[in-house]
N, C-alpha and C positions, 0 to 999 in steps of 0.2 A: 941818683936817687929816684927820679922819675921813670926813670926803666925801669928800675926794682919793683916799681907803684904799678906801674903799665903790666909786668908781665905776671905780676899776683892775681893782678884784674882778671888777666885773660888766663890763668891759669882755672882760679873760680869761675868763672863766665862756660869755660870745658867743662868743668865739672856739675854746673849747674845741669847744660844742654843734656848732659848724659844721663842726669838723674831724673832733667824732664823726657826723655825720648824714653829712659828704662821704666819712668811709674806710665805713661800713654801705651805702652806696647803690654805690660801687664794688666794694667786696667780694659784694654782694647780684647785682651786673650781674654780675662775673667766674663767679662760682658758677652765674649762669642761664646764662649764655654757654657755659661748660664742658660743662655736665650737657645744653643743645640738641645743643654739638657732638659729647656721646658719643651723645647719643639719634640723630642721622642718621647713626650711622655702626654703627648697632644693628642688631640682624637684621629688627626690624620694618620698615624701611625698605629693605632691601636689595632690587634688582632683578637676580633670574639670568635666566639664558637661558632659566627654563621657565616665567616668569613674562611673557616676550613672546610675545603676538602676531601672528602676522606672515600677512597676507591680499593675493591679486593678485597673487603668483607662479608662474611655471608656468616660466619660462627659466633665472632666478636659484634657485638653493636655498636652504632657509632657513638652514643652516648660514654659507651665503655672506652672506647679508642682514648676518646674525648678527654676524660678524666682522669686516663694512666698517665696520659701524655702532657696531663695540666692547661691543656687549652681549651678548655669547661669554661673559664673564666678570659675577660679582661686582660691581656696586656699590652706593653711596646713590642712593636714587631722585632726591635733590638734583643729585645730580653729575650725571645726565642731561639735556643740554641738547639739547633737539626740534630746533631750527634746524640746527645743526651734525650733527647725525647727518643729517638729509632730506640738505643738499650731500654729507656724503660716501657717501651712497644713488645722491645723481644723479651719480656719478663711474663708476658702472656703464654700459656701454654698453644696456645693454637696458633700464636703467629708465627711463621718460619719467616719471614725476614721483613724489614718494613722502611722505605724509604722517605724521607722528609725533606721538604723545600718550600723555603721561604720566597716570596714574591713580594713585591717591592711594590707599594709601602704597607700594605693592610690584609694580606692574604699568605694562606698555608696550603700545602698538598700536600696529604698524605696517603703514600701509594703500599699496600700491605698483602703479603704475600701470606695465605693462609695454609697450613697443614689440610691435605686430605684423607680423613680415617676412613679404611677400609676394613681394619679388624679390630676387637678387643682383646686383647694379650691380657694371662695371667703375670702379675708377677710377686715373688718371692724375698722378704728379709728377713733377718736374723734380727730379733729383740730379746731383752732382755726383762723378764716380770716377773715378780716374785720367788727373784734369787735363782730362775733357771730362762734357760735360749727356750724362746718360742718362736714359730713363724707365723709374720704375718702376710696375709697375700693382700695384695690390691691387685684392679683391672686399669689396663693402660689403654690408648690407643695408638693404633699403630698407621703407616699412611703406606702409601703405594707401593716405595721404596723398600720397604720393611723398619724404617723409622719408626722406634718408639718414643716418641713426643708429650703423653700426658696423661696426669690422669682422669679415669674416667668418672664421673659421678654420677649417682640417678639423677636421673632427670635429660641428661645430656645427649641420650639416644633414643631412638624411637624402638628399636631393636629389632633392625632390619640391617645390624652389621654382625656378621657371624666371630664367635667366638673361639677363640684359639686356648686350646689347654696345654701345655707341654712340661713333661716331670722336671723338677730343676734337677733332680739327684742324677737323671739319666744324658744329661749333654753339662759341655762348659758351655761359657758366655759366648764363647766365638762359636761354636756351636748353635749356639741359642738364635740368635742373629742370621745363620742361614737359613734353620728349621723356620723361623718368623717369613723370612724372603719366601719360602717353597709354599707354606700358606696363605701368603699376599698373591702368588699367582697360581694355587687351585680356585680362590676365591673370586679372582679376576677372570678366569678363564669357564667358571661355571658361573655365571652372566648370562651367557648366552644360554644355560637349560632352565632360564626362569620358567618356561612354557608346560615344563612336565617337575619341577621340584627346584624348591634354592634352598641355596648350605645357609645351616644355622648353625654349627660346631661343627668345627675342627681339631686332631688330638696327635698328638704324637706320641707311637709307644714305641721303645725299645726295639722291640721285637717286631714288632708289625708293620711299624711305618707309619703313615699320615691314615686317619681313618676320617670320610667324614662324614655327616648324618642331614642329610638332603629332605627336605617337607614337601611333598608335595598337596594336592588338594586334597580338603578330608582329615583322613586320618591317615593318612598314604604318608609313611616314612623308608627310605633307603640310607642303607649305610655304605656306605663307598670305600674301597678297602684301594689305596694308592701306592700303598707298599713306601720304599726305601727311594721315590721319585726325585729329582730333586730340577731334574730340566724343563723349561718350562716350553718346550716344544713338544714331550713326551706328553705331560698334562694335555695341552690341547688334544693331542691325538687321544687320548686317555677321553677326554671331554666326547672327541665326535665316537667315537665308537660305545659310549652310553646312552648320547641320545638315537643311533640308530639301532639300539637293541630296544631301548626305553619306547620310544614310537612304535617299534613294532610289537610293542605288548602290549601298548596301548590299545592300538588299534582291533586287538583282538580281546579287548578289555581285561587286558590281566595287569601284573602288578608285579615285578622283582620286589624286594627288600633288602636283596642285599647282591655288593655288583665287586666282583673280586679281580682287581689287575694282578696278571703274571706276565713277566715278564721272562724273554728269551735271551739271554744274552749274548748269543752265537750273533741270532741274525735279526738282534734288534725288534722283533716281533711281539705285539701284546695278546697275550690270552686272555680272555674275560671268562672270566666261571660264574653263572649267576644263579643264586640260590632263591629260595623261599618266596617263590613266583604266589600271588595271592591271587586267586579269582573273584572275580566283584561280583555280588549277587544282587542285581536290582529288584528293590523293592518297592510297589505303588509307582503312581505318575511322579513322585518328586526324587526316584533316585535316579 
């Protein structure tokens, strides 16, 4: 009978140790759980707005960065998730790509890679208004690559990026996309004639090719006929043999308006035909 007594004791006595070891081990979790959960939400950990970094903007302001990204305000450095800030980063039309990292315990870096617009492109949709298809156009910009990236609004340009016209009816889209490439590098490649005239419009027609219409001082306008071009080795060569006709009419103070490439295609050779040579007629000390 005494054993019977003895091993209920120690069967309870098991049972109690277990209940006290399992309520210290959850009480001991709850109390670390707690005293983590206050410590990230402590000042030590907090990340403001002057605690980010923000580098590779020059279109976006950092205010803007700031506010897309939700780190405008206050929070734990926990609660900042890098993934989801970069997408809502790439929801900006200027940004081409954007990187985020957190730094341990109070700070952010954010490294942002921006589009650079080198033309304005028309573009072309089909809407529906008052029970018939209309088209609407808007102006996009385009970047180096011939990426079309965004649209444009007033305000956005000083309008010192030349503009590109191109028929929709007369190319497809894959089309569209090379004609875009071939006027990101006349436009890149007439840079270097800022000295005697720079492209404001560019066009593509059908039939004629890329046309484009160069300002120089004054009232001094050239239309530059590029034909069916599309290599961007050709353009430069295109490029120097305008401004060595262009200086030398300068120099004797005259004026083309309009500068015609032809092309040989036996032996790769460029004809230039220049028409509508203008003579300056100076007037008084101030012309």
């Amino acid at each position: 009978m005494l054993k019977k007594a003895a091993k209920i004791a120690y069967a309870l006595l098991y049972a109690f140790l277990i209940y006290a070891v399992t309520f210290l081990f959850v009480a001991f979790f709850t109390i670390c759980s707690r005293l983590i959960s206050d410590w990230k939400q402590s000042d030590m950990v907090k990340v403001g707005p002057e605690r980010v970094e923000i580098t590779g903007n020059s279109m976006v302001e950092s205010e803007e960065v700031l506010l897309i990204s939700g780190l405008d305000r206050e929070k734990s450095w926990f609660e900042v998730d890098e993934r989801k800030i970069e997408s809502y980063l790439m929801s900006n039309g200027w940004i081409k790509s954007a990187t985020v990292k957190k730094i341990f315990p109070d700070s952010v870096r954010v490294a942002i890679v921006e589009y650079k617009p080198v033309l304005i492109v028309n573009s072309r949709k089909k809407v529906e208004s008052e029970g018939s298809i209309k088209d609407l156009f808007t102006m996009w910009f385009a970047d180096s690559e011939g990426i079309v990236f965004k649209k444009a609004f007033p305000g956005e340009t000083d309008g010192t990026l030349p503009f590109f016209h191109i028929d929709y009816d007369s190319v497809t889209q894959e089309h569209r996309e090379e004609k875009i490439k071939t006027a990101v590098s006349i436009t890149d490649s007439w840079k270097n004639c800022r000295s005697i005239c720079s492209v404001s419009s560019i066009r593509f027609e059908t039939t004629a090719g890329f046309i484009a219409d160069c300002e120089g001082s004054g009232s001094l306008r050239s239309a530059i006929h590029f034909g069916k071009v599309s290599d961007p080795a050709e353009i430069d060569e295109m490029r120097t043999s305008f401004m060595n006709i262009a200086n030398k009419f300068m120099s004797e103070n005259k004026w083309a308006g309009e500068y015609i490439f032809e092309r040989n295609e036996k032996d790769r050779k460029i004809r230039v035909v220049v028409g509508k040579m203008v003579q300056n007629i100076k007037r008084g000390n101030d012309a």
